[in-house]
C-alpha positions in Angstrom: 24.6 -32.3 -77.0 27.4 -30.9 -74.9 30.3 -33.3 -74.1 30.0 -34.8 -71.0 33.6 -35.8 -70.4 34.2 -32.0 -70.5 32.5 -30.7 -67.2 34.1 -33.6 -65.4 37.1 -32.9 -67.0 37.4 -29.2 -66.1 35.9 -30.2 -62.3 38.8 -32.9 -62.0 41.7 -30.4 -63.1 40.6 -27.9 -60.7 40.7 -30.2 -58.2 44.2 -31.3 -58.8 45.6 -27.7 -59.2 43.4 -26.5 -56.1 45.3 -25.5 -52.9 43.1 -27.8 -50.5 45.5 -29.5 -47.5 46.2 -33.2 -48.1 43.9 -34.0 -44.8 40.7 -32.1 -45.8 38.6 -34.8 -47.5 35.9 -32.9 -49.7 32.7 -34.5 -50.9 33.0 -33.1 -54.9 29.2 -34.5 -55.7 27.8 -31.6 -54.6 30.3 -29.1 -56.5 30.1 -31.3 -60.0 26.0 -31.4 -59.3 25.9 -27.3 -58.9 28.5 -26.9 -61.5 26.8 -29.2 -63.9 23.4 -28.3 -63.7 24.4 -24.4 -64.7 25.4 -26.3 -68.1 22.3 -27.1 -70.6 21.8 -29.5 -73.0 24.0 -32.4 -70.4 25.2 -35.8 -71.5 25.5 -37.1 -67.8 27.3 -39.1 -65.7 26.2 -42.2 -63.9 26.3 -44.8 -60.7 29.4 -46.6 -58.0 30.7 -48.7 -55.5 32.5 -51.9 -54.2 32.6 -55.3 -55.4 33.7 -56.8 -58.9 33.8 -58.7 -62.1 35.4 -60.7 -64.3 34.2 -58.7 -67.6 35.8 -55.4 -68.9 38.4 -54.5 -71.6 41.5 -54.5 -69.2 40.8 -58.0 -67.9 43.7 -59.4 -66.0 44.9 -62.8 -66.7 43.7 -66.1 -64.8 43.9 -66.4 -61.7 46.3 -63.4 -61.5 45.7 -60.6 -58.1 45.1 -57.0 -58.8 48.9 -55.2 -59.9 49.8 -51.7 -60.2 48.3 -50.0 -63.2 48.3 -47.3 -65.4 44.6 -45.1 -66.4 42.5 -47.7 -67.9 39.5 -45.4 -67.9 37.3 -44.2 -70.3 37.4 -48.0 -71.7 37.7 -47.4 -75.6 34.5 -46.8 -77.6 32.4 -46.4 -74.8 31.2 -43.0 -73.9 31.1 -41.6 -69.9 27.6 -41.2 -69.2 27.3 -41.2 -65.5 29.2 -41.0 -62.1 27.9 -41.8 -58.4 30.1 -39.8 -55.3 30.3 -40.9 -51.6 32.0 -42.4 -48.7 31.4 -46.0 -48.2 33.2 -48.1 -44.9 34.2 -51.5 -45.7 35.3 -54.6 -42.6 37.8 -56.9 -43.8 37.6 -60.5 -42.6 39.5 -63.7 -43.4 37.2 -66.9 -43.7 37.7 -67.8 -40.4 37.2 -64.2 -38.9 39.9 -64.0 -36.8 41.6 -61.5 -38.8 41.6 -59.1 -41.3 44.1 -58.0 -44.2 47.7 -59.6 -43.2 50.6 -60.2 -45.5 49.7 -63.4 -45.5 47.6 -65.0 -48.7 44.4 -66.5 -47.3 40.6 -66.0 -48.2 38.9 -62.5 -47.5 35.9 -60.4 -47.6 34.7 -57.4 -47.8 31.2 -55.8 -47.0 31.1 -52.5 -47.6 28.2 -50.0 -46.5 27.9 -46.3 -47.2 28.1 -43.7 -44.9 27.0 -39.3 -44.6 29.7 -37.2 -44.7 28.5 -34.5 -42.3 25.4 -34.4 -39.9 23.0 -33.2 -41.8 23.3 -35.8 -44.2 23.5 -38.2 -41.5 20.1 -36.5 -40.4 18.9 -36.3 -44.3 19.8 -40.4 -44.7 21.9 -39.2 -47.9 25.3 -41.1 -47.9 25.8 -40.1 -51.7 24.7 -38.4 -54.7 24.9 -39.7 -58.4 24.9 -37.4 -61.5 22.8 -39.9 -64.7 22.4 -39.5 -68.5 19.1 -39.9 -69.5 20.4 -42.2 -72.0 20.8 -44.5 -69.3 17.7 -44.9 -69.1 17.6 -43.7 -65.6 14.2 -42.7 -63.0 16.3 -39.3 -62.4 19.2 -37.1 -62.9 20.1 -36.4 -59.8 19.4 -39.5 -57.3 20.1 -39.3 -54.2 21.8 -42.3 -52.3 20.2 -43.6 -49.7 22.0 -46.9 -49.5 24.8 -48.6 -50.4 26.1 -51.7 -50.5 28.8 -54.3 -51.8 30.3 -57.3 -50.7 33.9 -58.4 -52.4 35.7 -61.8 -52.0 39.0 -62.9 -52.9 40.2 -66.9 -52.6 43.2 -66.1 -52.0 44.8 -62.6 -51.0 46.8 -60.0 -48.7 47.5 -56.5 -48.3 50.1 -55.8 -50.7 46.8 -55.4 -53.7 50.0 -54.0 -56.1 52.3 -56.8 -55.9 50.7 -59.1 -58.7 51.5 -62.3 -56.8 50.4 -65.3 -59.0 49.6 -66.9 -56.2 46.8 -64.9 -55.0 43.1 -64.0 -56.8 41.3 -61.7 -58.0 38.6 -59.2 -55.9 35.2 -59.6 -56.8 31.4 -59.3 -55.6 28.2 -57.5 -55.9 26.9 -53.8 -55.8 23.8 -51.9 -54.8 23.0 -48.4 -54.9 19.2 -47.9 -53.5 18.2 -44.2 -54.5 15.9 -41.8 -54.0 14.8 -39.9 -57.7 11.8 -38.1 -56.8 13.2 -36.0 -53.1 10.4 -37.4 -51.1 13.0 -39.3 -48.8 12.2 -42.8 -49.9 13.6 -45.2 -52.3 12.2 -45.8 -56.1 14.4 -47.2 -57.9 18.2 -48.7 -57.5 21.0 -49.8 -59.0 22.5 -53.2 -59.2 25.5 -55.2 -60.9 29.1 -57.2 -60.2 32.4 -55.2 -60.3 35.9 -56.3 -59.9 39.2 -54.2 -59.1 41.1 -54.3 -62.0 44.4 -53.1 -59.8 45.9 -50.6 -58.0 47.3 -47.0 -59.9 50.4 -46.5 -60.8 50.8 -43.3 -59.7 48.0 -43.0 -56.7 49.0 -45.9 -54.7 45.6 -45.2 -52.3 43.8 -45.6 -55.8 42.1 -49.0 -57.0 40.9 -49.1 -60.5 37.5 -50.9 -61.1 35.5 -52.9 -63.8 32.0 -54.1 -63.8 28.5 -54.1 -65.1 25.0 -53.3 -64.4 22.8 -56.4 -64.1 19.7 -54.7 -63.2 18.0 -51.6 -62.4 18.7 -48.0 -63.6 21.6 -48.2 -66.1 21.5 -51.8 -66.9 23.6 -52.9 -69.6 26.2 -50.0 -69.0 30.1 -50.7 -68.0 31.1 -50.0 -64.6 34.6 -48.0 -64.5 36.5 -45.5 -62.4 38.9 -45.7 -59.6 37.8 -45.0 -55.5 40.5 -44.5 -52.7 40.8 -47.4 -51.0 42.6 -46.6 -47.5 43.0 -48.6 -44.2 40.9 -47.0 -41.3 41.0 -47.7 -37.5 38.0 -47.6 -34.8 38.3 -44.7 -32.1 36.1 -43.5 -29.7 37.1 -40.1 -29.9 35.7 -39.6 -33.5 32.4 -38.6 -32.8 31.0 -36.8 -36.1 32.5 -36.5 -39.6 34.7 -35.7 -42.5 34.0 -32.2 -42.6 32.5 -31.7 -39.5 35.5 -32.8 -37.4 38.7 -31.2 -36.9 42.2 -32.4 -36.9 43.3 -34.0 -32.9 46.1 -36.5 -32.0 44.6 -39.4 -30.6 46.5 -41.8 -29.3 45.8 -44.8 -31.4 46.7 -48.4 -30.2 49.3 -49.4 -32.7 52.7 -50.1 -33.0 53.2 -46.1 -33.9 51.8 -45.0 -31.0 50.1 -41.2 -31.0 49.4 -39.2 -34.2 47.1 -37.0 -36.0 44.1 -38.1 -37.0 41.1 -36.7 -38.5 37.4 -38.4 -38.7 36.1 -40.7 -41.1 32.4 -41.3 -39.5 31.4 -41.4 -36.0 33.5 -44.4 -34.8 36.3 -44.0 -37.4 39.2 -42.3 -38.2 42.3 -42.0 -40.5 45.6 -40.2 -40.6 48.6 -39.9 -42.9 51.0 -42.3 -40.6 48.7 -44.6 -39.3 47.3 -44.6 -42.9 48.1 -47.0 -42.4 48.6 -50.4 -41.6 49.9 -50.6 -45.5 52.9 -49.3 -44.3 53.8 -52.6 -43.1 53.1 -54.2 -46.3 55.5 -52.0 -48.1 53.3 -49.2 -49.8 54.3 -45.7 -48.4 57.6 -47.3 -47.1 58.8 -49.8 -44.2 57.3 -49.7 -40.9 57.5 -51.7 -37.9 54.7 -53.9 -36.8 52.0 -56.0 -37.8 49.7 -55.5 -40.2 46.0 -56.3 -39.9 43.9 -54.1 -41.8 39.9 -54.7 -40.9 38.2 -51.7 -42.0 38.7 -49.7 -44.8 37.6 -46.3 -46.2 35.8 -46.4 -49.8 35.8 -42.9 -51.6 34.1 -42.2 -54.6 35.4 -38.5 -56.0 36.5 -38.1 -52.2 40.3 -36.3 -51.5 43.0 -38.7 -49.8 44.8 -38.6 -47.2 47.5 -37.2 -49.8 45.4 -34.7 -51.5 44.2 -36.8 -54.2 40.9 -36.6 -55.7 39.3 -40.1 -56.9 37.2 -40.1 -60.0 34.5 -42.2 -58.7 32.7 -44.7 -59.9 31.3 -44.1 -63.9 28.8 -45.6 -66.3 29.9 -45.8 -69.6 27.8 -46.7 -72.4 
């Protein structure tokens, strides 16, 4: 049996070394899928998204909020045995929901739904595509998302997700990936479990790390890792179609940085490099003037940042 970690491997350091611009956001699933099934004998990669648990080898202590951290993926002894790609849109909300991500402690959530990345998918009703070991013990291969879905809470938490404040707590919820195994268009057989950000990189400041588990479904029993980009969004009319489908415009977006370029997210949404964003304010990419008040965010599983990063994606390991 071939190595799985290799072809992901060799995909991931092409991507870094690639000359792509920091604001073209690519949708890798369908390169590792082509480039994966030319290889035979394939220990495959499995499932992702949003939400969280309080299980995993790089637990953080009680009651402690998500700090910046260093790679803590594969989790020793555990082999990579699946990934799932896609975009996924996420609305922030305090308890009372009159507003989102401040830098003020307070309860949150987050539900988070996935989204196409270009019209046809839109058309297809494909807002991801997962690559599965058979040691899973998966329904398919190559699933196709139809759905996704995750809703994460925190007690107590603000913007700043890398500041380890003691007083805040940690991010955590429920998953769902509904899939489609056979290609007829409809959905047989899902994916379902409890994940928790484990913290924010080190290096990749628009990366979260995440831990987790399946509960039920394909892949049960396997451990949740990976990181996803995890970057502040804003609504705009103009922004009509998506990621790869749009190109780069100013718009001028109601903040207190006035007009910039932007690119789209989904129709309805957009993000751009200063306005990305409202974490500015909180201190991440520097000081900026203004309020912060992030309510919707931008999940990417093996999507490119605004910065040119790729994400890993979310990953079984077994």
């Amino acid at each position: 049996m071939a190595n799985p970690a290799v072809g992901f491997t060799h995909i991931r350091d092409a991507v870094q070394h690639s000359t792509w611009k920091p604001l073209r956001v690519l949708f890798i699933g369908d390169l590792m899928l082509k480039t994966l099934r030319q290889r035979s004998s394939l220990s495959m990669l499995a499932a992702s998204v949003i939400a969280t648990c309080a299980i995993g080898a790089s637990a953080l202590p009680s009651g402690a909020a998500p700090p910046t951290v260093a790679d803590p993926y594969p989790q020793a002894g555990m082999a990579d045995k699946g990934a799932c790609f896609g975009l996924s849109i996420g609305s922030a909300r305090n308890s009372t929901g009159s507003s989102g991500l401040t830098l003020a402690n307070q309860a949150m959530s987050i539900s988070v739904k996935g989204v196409a990345t270009t019209t046809a998918k839109a058309a297809a009703g494909e807002v991801g595509r997962c690559i599965l070991d058979d040691s899973l013990g998966v329904h398919s291969t190559y699933p196709v998302v139809k759905k996704f879905a995750a809703k994460i809470t925190s007690s107590s938490a603000d913007c700043k997700l890398e500041d380890n404040d003691p007083l805040e707590r940690p991010w955590m919820g429920k998953v769902m990936w509904s899939l489609d195994s056979t290609g007829d268009g409809t959905v047989d057989s899902k994916i379902l479990g409890y994940l928790r950000i484990v913290g924010v990189d080190s290096d990749i400041n628009e990366f979260v790390w995440v831990t987790g588990v399946v509960t039920k479904g394909d892949a049960v029993g396997s451990t949740i890792a990976g990181n996803v980009l995890f970057a502040p969004i804003f609504k705009t009319r103009v922004a009509t179609s998506y990621f790869l489908d749009d190109p780069q415009q100013s718009w001028d977006v109601v903040t207190p940085l006035g007009a910039d370029t932007a690119r789209a997210v989904a129709p309805g949404y957009g993000f751009s490099l200063l306005n990305a964003y409202y974490y500015g304010n909180c201190g991440r990419w520097g000081p900026i003037t203004g309020v912060p008040n992030v309510k919707d965010l931008a999940f990417g599983a093996g999507l490119e940042s605004p910065f040119g990063n790729t994400s890993a994606g979310f990953h079984f390991l077994i």
